[in-house]
NUFI-357047 format. One record per residue: residue in three letters; y, z, x of N, C-alpha, C in turn. Coordinates in steps of 0.1 Angstrom, whole numbers, padded with zeros to 4 digits, always signed. Last residue first. Layout:
REM NUFI-357047
ALAYZXYZXYZX;...
This chain:
REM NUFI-357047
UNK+1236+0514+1148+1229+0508+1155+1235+0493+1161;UNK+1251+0522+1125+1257+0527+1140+1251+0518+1150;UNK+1238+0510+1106+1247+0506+1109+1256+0512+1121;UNK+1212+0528+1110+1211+0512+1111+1229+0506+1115;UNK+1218+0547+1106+1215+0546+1113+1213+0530+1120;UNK+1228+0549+1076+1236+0555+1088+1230+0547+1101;UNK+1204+0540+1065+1213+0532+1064+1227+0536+1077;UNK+1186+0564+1072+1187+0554+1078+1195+0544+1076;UNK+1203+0588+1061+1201+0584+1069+1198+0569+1076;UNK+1195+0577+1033+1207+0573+1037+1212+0575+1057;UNK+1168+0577+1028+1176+0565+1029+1187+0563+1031;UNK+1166+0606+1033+1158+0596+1042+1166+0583+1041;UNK+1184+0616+1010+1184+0620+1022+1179+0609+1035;UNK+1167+0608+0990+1178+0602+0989+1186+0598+1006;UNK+1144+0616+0996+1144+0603+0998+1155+0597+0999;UNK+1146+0649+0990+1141+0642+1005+1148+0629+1006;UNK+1159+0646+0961+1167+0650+0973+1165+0648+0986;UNK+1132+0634+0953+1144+0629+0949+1155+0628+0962;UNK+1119+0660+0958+1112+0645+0961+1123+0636+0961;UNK+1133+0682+0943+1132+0679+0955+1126+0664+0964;UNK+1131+0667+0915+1145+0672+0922+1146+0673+0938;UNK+1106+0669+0908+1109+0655+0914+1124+0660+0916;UNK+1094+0695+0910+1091+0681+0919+1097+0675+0923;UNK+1112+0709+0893+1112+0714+0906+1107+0702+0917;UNK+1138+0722+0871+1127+0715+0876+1125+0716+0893;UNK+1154+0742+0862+1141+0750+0864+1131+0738+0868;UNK+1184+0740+0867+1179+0744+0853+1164+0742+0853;UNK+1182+0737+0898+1189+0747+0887+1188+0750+0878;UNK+1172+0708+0896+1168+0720+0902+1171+0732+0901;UNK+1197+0694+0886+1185+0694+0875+1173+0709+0878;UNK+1214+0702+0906+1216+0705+0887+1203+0706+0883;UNK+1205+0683+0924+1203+0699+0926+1207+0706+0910;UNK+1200+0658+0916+1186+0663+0915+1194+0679+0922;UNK+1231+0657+0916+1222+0653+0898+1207+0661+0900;UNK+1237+0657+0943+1243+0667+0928+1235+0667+0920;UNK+1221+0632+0949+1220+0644+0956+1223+0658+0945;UNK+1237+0613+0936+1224+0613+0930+1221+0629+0934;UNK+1261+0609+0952+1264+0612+0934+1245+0620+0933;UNK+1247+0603+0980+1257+0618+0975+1251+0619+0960;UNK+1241+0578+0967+1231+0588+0975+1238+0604+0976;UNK+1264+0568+0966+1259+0567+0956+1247+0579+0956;UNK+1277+0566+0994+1280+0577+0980+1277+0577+0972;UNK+1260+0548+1004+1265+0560+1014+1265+0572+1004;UNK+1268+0523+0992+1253+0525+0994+1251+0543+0994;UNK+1293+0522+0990+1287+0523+0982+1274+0530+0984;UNK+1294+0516+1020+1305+0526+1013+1294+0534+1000;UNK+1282+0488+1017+1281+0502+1025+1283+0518+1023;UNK+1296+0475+1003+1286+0473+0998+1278+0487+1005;UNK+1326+0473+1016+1322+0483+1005+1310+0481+0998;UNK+1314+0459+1040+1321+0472+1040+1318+0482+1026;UNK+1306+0433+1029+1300+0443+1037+1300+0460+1034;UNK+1329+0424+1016+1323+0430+1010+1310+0437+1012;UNK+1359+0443+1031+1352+0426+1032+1340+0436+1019;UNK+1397+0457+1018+1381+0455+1026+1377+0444+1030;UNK+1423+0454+1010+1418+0459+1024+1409+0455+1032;UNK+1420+0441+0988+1432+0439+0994+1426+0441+1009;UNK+1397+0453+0972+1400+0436+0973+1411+0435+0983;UNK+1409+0480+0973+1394+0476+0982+1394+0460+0984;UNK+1426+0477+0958+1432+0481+0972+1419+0479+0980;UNK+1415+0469+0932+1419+0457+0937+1424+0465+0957;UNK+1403+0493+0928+1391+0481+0929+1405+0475+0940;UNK+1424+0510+0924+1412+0517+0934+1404+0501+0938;UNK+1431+0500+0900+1441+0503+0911+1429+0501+0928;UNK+1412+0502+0886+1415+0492+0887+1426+0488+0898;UNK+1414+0530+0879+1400+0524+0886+1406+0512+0890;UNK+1438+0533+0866+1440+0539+0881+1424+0532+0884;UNK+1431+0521+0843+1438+0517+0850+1441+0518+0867;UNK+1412+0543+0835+1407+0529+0838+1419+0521+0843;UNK+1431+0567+0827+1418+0561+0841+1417+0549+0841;UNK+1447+0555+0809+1453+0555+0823+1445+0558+0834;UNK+1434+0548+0787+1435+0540+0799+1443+0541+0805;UNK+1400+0554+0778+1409+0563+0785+1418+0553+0794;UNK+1404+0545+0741+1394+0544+0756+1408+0551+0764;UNK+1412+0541+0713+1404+0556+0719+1398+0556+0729;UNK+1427+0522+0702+1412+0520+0707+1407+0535+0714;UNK+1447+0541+0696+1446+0524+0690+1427+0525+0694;UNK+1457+0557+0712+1453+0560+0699+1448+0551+0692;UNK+1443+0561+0744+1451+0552+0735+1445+0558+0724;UNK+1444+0596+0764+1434+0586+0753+1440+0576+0745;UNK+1449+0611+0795+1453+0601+0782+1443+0593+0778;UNK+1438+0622+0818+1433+0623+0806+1436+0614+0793;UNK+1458+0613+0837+1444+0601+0837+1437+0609+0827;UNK+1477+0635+0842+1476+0622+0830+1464+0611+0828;UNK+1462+0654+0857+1464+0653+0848+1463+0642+0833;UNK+1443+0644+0888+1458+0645+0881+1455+0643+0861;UNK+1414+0665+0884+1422+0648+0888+1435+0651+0879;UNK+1402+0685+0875+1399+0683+0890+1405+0669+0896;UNK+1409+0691+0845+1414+0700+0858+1411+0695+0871;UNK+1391+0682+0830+1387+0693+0832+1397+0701+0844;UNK+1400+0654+0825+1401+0666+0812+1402+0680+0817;UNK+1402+0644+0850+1412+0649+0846+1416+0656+0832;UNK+1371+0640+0852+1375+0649+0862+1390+0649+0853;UNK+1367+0622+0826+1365+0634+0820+1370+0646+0834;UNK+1384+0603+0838+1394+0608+0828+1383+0621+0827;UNK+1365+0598+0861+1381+0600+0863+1387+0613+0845;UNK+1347+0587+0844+1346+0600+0853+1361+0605+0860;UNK+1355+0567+0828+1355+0578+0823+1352+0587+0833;UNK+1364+0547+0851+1374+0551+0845+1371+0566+0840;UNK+1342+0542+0865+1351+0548+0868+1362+0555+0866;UNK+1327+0527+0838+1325+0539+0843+1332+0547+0851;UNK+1347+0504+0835+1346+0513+0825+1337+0533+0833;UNK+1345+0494+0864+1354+0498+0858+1353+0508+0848;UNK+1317+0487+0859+1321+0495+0868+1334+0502+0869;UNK+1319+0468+0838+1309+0483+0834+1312+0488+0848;UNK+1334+0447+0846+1335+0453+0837+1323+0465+0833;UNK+1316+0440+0873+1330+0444+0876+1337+0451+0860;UNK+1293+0436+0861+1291+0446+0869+1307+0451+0868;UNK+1300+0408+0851+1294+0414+0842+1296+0432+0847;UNK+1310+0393+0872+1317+0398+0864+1316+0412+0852;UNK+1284+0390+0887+1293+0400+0891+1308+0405+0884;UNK+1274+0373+0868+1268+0391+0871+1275+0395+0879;UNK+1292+0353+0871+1288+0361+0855+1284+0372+0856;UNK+1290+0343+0899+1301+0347+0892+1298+0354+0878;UNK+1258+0337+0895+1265+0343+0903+1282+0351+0898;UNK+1255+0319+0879+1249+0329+0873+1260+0341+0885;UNK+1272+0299+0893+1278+0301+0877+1273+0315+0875;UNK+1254+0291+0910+1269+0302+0914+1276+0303+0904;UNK+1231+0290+0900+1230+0294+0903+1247+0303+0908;UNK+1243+0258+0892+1240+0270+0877+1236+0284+0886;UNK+1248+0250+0910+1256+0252+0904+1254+0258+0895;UNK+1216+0246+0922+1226+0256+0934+1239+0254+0918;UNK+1207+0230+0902+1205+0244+0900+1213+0250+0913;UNK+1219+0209+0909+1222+0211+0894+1217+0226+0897;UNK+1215+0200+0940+1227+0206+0934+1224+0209+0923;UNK+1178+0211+0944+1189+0200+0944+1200+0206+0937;UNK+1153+0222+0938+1161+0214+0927+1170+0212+0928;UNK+1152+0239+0960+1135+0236+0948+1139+0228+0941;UNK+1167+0240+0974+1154+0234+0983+1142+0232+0971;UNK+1186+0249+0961+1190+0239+0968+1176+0237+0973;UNK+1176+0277+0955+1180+0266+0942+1179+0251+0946;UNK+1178+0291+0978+1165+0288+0973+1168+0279+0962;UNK+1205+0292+0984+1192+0286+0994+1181+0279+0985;UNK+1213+0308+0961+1215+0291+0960+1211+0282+0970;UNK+1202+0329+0971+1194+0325+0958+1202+0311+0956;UNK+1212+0338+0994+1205+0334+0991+1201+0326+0982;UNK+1242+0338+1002+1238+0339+0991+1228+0327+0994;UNK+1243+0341+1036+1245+0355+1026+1246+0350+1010;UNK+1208+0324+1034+1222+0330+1040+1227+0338+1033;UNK+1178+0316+1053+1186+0329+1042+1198+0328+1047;UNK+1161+0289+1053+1172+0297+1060+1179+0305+1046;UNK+1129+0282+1040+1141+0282+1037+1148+0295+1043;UNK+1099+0282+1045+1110+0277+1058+1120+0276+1056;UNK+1083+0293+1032+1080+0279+1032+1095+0274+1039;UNK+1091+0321+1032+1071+0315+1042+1076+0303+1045;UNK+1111+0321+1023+1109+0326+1033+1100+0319+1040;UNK+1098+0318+0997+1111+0308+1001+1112+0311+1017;UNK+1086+0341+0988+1077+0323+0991+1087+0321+0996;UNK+1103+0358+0991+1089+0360+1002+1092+0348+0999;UNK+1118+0352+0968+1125+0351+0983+1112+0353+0995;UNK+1098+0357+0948+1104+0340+0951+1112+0345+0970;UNK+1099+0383+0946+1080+0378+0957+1087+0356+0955;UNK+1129+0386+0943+1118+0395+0952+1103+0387+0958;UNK+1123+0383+0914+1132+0371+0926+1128+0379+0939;UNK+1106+0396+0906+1107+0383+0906+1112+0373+0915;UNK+1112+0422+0908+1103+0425+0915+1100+0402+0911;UNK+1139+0423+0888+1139+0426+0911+1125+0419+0915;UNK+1123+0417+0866+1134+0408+0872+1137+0408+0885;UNK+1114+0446+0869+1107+0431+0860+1114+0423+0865;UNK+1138+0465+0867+1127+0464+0880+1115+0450+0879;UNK+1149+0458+0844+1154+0449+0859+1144+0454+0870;UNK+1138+0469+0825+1137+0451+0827+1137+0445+0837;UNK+1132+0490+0832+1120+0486+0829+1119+0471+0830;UNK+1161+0504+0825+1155+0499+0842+1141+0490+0843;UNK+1164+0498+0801+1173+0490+0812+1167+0488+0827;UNK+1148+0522+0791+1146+0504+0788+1155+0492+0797;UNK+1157+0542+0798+1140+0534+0805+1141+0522+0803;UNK+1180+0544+0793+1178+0541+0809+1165+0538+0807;UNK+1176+0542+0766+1186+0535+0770+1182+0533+0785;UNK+1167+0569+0766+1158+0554+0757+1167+0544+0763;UNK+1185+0588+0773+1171+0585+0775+1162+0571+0776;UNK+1205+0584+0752+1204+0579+0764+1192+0580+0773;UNK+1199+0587+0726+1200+0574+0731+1202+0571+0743;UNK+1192+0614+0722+1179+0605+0717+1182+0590+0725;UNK+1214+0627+0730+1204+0636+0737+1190+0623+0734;UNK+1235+0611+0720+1233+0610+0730+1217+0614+0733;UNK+1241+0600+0689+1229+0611+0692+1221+0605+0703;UNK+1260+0572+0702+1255+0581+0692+1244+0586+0697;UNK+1280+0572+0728+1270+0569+0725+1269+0578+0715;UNK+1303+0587+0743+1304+0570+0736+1294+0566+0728;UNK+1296+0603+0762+1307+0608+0749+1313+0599+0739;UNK+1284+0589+0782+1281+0600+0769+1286+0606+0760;UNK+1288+0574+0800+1294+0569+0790+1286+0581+0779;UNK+1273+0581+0827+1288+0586+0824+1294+0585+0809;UNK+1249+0573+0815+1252+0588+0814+1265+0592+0818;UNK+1255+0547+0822+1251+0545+0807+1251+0567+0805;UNK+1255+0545+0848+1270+0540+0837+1261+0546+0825;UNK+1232+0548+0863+1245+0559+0861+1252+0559+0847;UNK+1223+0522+0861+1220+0531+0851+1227+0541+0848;UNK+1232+0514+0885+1239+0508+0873+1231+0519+0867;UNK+1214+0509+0910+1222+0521+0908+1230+0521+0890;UNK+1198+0490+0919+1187+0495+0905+1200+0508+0901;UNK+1213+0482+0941+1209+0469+0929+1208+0476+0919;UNK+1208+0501+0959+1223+0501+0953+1224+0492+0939;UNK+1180+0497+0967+1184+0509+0956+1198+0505+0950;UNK+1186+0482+0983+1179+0473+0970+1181+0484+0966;UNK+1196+0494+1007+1204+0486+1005+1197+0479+0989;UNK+1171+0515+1010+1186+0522+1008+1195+0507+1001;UNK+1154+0493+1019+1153+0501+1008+1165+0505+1003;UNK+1164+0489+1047+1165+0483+1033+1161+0489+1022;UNK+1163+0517+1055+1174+0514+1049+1173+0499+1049;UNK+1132+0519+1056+1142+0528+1043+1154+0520+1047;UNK+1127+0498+1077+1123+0496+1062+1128+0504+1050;UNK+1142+0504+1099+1144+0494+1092+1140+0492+1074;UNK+1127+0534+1104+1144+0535+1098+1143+0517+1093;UNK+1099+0527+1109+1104+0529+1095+1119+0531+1094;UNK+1100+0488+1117+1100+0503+1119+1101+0507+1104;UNK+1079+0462+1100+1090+0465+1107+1088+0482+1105;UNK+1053+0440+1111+1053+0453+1106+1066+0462+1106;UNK+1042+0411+1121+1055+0420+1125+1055+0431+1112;UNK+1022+0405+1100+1020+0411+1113+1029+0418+1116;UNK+1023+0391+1075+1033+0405+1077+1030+0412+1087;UNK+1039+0361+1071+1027+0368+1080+1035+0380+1078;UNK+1052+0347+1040+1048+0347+1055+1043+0357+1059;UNK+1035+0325+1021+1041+0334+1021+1043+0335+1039;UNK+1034+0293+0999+1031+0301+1011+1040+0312+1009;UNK+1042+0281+0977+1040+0296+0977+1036+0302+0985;UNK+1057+0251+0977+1053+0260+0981+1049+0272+0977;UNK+1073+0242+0942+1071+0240+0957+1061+0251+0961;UNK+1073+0237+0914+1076+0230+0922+1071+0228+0941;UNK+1072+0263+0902+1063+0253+0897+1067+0238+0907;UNK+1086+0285+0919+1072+0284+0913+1061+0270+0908;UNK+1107+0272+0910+1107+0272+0925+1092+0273+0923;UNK+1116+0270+0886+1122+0258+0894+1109+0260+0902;UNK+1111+0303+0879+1104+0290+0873+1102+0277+0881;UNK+1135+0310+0893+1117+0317+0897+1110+0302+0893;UNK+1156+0298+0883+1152+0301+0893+1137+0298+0895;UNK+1154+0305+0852+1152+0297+0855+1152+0291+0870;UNK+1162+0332+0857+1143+0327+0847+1142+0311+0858;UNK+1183+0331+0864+1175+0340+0873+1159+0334+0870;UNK+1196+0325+0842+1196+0319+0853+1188+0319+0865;UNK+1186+0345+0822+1182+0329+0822+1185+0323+0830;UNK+1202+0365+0833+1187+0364+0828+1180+0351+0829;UNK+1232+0358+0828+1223+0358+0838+1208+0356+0842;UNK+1231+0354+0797+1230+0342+0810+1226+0341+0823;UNK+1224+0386+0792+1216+0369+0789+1217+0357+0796;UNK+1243+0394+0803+1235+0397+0810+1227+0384+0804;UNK+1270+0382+0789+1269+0380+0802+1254+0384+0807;UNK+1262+0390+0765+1265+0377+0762+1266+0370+0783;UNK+1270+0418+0769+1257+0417+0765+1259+0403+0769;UNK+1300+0423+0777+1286+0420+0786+1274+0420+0783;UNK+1311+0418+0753+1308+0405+0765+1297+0409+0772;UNK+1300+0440+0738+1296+0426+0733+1301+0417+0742;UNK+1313+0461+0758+1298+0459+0756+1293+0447+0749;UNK+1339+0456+0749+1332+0455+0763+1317+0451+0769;UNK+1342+0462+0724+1342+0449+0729+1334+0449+0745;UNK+1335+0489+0729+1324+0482+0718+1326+0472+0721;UNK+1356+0501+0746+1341+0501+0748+1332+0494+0741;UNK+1387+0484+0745+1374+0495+0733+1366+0488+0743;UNK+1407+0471+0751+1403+0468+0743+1396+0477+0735;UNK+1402+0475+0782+1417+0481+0779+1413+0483+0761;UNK+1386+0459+0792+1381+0472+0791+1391+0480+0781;UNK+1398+0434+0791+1390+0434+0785+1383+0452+0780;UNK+1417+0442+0814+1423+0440+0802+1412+0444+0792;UNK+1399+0447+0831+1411+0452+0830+1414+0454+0814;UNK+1394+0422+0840+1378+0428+0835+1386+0446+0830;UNK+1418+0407+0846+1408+0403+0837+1396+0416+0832;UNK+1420+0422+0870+1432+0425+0860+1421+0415+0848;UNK+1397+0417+0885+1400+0428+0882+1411+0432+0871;UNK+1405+0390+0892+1391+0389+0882+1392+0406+0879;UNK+1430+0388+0903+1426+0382+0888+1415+0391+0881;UNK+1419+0397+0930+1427+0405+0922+1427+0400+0905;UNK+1398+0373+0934+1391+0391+0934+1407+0394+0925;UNK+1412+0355+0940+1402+0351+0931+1404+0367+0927;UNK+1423+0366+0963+1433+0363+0952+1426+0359+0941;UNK+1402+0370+0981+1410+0382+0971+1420+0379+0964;UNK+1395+0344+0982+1386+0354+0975+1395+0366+0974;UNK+1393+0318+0991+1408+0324+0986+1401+0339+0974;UNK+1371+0306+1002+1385+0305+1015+1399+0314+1009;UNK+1362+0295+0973+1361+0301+0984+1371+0297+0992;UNK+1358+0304+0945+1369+0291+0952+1371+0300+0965;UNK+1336+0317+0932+1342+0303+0928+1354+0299+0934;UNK+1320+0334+0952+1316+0318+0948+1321+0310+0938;UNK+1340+0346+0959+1339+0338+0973+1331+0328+0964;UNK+1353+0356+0940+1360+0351+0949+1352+0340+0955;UNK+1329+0372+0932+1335+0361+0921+1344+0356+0930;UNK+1329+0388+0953+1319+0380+0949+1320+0368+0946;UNK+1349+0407+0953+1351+0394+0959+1338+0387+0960;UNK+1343+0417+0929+1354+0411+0926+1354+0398+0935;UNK+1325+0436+0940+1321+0428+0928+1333+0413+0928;UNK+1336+0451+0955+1333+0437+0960+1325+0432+0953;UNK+1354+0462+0943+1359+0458+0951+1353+0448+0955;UNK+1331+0479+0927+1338+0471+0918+1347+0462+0927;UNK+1323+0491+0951+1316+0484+0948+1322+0475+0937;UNK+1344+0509+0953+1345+0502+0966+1332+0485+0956;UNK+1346+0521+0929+1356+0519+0931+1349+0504+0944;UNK+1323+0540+0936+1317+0527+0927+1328+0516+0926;UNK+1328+0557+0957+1316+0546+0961+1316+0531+0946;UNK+1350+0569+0945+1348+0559+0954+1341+0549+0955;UNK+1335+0580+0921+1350+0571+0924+1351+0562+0932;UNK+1314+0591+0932+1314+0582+0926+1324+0573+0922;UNK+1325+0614+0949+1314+0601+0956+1311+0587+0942;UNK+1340+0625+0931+1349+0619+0936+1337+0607+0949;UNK+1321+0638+0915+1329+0632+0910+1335+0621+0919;UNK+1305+0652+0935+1299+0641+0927+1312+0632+0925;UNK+1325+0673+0945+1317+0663+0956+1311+0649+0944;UNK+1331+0683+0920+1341+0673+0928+1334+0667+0938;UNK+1309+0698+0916+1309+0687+0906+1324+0677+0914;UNK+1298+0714+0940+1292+0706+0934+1301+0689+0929;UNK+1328+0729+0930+1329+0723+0941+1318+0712+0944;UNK+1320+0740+0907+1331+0732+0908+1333+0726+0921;UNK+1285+0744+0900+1297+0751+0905+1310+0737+0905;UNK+1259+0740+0885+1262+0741+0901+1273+0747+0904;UNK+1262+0733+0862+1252+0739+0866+1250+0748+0882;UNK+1286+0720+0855+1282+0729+0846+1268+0739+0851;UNK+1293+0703+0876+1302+0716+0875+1295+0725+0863;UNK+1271+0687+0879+1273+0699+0885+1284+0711+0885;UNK+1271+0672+0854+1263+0682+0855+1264+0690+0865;UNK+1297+0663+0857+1297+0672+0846+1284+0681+0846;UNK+1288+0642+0880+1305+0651+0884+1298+0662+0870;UNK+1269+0631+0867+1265+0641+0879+1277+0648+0881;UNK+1290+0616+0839+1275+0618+0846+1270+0634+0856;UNK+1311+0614+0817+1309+0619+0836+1299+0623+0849;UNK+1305+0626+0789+1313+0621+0799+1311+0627+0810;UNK+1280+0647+0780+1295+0646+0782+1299+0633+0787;UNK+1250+0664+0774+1260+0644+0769+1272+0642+0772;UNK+1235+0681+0782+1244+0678+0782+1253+0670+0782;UNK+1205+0677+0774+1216+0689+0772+1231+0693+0776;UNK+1202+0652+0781+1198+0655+0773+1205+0666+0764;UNK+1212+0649+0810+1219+0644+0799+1215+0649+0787;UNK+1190+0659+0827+1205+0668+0825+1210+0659+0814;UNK+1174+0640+0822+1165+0658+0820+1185+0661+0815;UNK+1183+0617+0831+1181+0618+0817+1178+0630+0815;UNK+1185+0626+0859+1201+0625+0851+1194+0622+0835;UNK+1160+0628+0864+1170+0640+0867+1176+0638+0857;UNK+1151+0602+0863+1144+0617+0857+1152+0626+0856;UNK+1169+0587+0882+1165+0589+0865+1162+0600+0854;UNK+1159+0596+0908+1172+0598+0901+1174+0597+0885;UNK+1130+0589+0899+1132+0601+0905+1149+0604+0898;UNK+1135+0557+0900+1132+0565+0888+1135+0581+0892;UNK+1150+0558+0920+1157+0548+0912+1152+0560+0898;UNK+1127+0559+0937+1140+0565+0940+1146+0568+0928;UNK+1113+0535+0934+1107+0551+0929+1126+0559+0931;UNK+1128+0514+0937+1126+0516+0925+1117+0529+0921;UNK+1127+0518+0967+1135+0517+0963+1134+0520+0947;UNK+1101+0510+0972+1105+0523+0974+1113+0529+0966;UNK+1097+0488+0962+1092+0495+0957+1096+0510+0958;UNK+1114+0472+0982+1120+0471+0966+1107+0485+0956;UNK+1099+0476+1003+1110+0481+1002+1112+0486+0990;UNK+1074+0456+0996+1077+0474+0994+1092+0481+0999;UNK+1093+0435+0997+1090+0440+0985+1083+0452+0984;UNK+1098+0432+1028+1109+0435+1012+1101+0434+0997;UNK+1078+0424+1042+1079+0437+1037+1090+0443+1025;UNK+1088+0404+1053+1080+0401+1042+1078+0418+1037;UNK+1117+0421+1065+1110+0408+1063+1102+0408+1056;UNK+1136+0440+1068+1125+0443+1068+1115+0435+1065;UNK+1163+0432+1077+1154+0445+1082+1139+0446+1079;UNK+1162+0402+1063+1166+0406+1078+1160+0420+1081;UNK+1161+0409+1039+1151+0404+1046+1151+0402+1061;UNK+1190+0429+1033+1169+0437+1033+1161+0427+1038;UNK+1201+0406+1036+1204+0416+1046+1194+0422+1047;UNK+1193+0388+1017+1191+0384+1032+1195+0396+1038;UNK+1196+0402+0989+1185+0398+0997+1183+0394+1010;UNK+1219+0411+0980+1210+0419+0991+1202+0414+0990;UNK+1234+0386+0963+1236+0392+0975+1228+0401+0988;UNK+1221+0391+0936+1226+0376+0942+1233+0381+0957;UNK+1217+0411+0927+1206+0404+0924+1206+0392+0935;UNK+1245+0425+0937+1228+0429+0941+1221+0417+0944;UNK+1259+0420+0916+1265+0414+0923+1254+0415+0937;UNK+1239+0423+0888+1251+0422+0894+1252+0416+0903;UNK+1222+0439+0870+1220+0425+0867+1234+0422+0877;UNK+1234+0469+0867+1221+0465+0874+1222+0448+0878;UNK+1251+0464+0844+1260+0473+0859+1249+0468+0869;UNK+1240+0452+0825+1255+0448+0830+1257+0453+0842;UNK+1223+0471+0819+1213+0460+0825+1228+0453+0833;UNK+1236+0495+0811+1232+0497+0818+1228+0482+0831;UNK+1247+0485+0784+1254+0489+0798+1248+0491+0811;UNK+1223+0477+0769+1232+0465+0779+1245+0471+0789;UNK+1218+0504+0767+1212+0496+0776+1218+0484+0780;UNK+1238+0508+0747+1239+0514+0764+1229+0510+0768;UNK+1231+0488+0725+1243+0486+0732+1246+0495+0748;UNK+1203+0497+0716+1208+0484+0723+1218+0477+0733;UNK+1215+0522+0709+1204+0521+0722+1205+0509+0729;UNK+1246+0525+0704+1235+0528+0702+1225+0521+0711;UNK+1282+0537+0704+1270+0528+0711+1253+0534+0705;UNK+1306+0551+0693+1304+0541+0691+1292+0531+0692;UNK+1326+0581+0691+1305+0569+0698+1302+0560+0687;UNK+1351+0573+0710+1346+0571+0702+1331+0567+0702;UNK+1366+0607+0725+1362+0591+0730+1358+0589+0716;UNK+1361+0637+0719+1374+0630+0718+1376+0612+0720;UNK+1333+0648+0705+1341+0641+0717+1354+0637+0710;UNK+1306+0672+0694+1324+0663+0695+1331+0660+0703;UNK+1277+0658+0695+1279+0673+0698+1295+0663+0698;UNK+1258+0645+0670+1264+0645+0683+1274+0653+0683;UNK+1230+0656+0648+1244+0657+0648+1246+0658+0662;UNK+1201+0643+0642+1207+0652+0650+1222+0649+0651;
């Protein structure tokens, strides 16, 4: 099948937009939302994580149904201006700007806080002019570091589970306390934002060879891994929980520290820093092309269309993304834009299942649209609370 003509270069094939995908998933999540979702909803966080991974697919369904027939650049921003109307596709467009801008913000101060803490937005502005530069290069480089990043993380994480499994405890704890249901959707709502990365791989459609065959194949196989991987470190943080280890806001070097002593707490804030570097270069790259495909079409200033003639990536969007990350590293905490994020991601998705409902599906658009709805609510609700 001949790919429909882009001005980007496709350059990617199944292998390579799945590691876009597992790069944006494998992040700053894996190693962070566990004690906030264990806090709402205690041994229960793994139906959370369940909930949360129907969601995950539901939004899936959609954006591979609409990618199929329509491979552009720009994910949910392109399918609602093409299905929905222009006002649609700027609510998408610009909930993903943001929301993913805010999240590349505290990708950044991730890498801040777990390599030289007390100086995290001066860590954070680097680590954005670094994942900058790298994007600046071509999409094809990008994708061969962060393939080389998701493996280490992978193996950090293996090696985790493993340590702790074969070493200690497995108790679990009592799921008497039964938490409400706003507790339990907005954890959920907060382990959805983990499984959110796949987007990248249907903004990036104007990158990929015979889109309509690779992106499809690309999101099952990225999500297939990491819901394998969530649902790991997931029933380790139950045991770690049962067997009396204090959650703090980075868990998983709780848990490294109580199964194996400093050598795995430092390979754990190694893995730490790598997946959120890994996320901060595919969150960039994706904000960039939704930017440049909103300024192909008229709905963003102009010049953020520019294409380098050298590497054919858009970089006066990805520049201005990079703008957007570091003023969230300047302003924010990573609370805040883990929030933010959560909030507009659930918008972006909203557009994608009313497109898809537009061109004649009908289950899982509305099933989709309830849940999105339900989980954001309660994350509202929780944090007014």
């Amino acid at each position: 099948m001949t790919s429909p003509p882009s001005r980007l270069h496709r350059a990617l094939g199944v292998r390579a937009a799945t590691v876009v995908g597992l790069g944006a998933m494998l992040g700053t999540g894996v190693f962070a939302v566990w004690t906030p979702a264990y806090a709402l909803a205690g041994p229960w966080i793994v139906a959370g994580l369940l909930i949360a991974a129907t969601v995950a697919v539901l939004n899936a369904v959609s954006t591979v149904r609409l990618a199929r027939v329509l491979p552009e650049s720009g994910g949910a921003y392109a399918y609602g201006r093409a299905f929905i109307g222009r006002p649609a596709a700027l609510i998408a467009g610009y909930a993903f700007v943001i929301g993913k801008s805010a999240s590349a913000g505290a990708a950044a101060l991730t890498i801040g806080a777990y390599a030289w803490p007390g100086h995290e937005r001066a860590v954070g502005l680097v680590a954005v002019a670094v994942a900058l530069a790298v994007d600046l290069r071509g999409i094809v480089r990008s994708v061969r570091v962060s393939a080389v990043l998701v493996a280490l993380v992978i193996a950090a994480l293996g090696a985790l589970a493993i340590t702790w499994w074969t070493t200690q405890s497995t108790a679990m704890p009592s799921a008497a306390g039964t938490p409400g249901a706003v507790d339990l959707l907005a954890a959920s709502g907060l382990l959805f934002v983990a499984f959110a990365g796949y987007a990248r791989i249907t903004v990036l459609g104007e990158e990929v060879r015979d889109p309509a065959r690779t992106v499809p194949r690309a999101v099952i196989a990225s999500f297939a891994i990491v819901i394998v991987v969530y649902v790991v470190v997931a029933l380790t943080v139950v045991a770690a929980a049962g067997s009396g280890v204090t959650l703090s806001p980075a868990p998983l070097t709780d848990i490294a520290r109580a199964s194996a002593g400093e050598w795995l707490t430092v390979v754990m804030r190694i893995g730490a820093v790598i997946a959120a570097g890994a996320v901060l270069l595919s969150l960039l790259a994706g904000v960039g092309r939704t930017l440049f495909a909103m300024a192909d079409r008229g709905d963003a200033p102009r010049p953020l269309a520019a294409v380098s003639e050298r590497t054919r990536a858009p970089y006066r969007a990805e520049i201005a993304a990079a703008g957007l990350a570091m003023l969230v590293v300047l302003v924010g905490g990573i609370g805040f834009a883990l929030g933010l994020s959560a909030a507009t991601v659930m918008t972006y998705y909203a557009v994608a299942h009313l497109a898809s409902w537009r061109r004649g599906a009908r289950l899982v658009p509305l099933a989709g649209l309830a849940l999105c709805g339900a989980l954001t609510v309660a994350l509202v609700v929780t944090a007014l609370g």
